[in-house]
LUMROSE-58674 format. One record per residue (C-alpha): residue number from 1; x, y, z; residue in three letters. Coordinates in Angstrom, 3 decimals. Layout:
 resi        x        y        z resn
  NUM        X        Y        Z  ala
...
***
This chain:
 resi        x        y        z resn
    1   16.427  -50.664   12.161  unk
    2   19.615  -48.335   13.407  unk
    3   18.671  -45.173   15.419  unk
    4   20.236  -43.122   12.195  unk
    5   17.910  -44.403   10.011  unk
    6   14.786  -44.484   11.929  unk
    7   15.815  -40.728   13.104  unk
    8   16.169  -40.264    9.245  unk
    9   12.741  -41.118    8.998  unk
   10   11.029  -39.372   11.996  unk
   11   13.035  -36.687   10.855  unk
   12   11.730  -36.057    7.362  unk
   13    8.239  -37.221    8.983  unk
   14    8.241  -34.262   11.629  unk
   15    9.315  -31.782    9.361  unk
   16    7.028  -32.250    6.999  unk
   17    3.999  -32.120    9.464  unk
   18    5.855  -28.696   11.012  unk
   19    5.663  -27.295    7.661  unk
   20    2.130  -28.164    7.420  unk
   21    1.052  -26.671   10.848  unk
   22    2.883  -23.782   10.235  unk
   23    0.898  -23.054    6.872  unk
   24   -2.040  -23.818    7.805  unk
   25   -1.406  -21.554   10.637  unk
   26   -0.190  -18.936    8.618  unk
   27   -3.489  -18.500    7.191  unk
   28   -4.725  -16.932   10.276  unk
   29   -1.513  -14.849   10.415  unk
   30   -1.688  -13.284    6.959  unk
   31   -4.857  -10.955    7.383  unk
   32   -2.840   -9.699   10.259  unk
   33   -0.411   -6.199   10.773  unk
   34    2.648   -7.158    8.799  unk
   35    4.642   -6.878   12.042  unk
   36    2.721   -9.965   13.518  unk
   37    3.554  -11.680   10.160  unk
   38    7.407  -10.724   10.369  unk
   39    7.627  -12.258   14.271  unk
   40    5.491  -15.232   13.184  unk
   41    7.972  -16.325    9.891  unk
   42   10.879  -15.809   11.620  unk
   43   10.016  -17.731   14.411  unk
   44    8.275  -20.839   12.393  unk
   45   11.679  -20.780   10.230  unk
   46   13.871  -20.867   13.430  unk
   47   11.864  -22.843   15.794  unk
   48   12.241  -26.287   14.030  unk
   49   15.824  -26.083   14.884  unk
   50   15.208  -27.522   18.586  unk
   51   13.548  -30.491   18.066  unk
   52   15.880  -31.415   15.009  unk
   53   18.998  -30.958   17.557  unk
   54   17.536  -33.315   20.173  unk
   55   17.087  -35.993   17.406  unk
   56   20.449  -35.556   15.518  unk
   57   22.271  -35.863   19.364  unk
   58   19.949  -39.152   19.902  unk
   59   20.555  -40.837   16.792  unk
   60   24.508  -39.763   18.214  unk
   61   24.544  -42.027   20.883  unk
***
């Protein structure tokens, strides 16, 4: 299997169990001040970024 393809797969993997956590997660969040909300979406929409950088430069080499 090439490193594109098996990053291709981790990929979709890892984003799909990020997008879990964070709603599960979020249920806690949501009975909180709306402020607490605003910091928490914004960060769980940005954060994936990191992780999806390292594998893209990876799958690179």
């Amino acid at each position: 299997m090439s490193k594109p393809m098996l990053a291709g797969i981790v990929g979709v993997l890892g984003f799909l169990f990020y997008v879990a956590a964070v709603i599960m997660l979020a249920d806690y969040v949501l009975s909180t001040h709306w402020t607490v909300e605003f910091v928490y979406f914004a960060l769980a929409g940005i954060v994936w970024v990191w992780p999806a950088k390292a594998l893209i430069i990876w799958a690179a080499r």
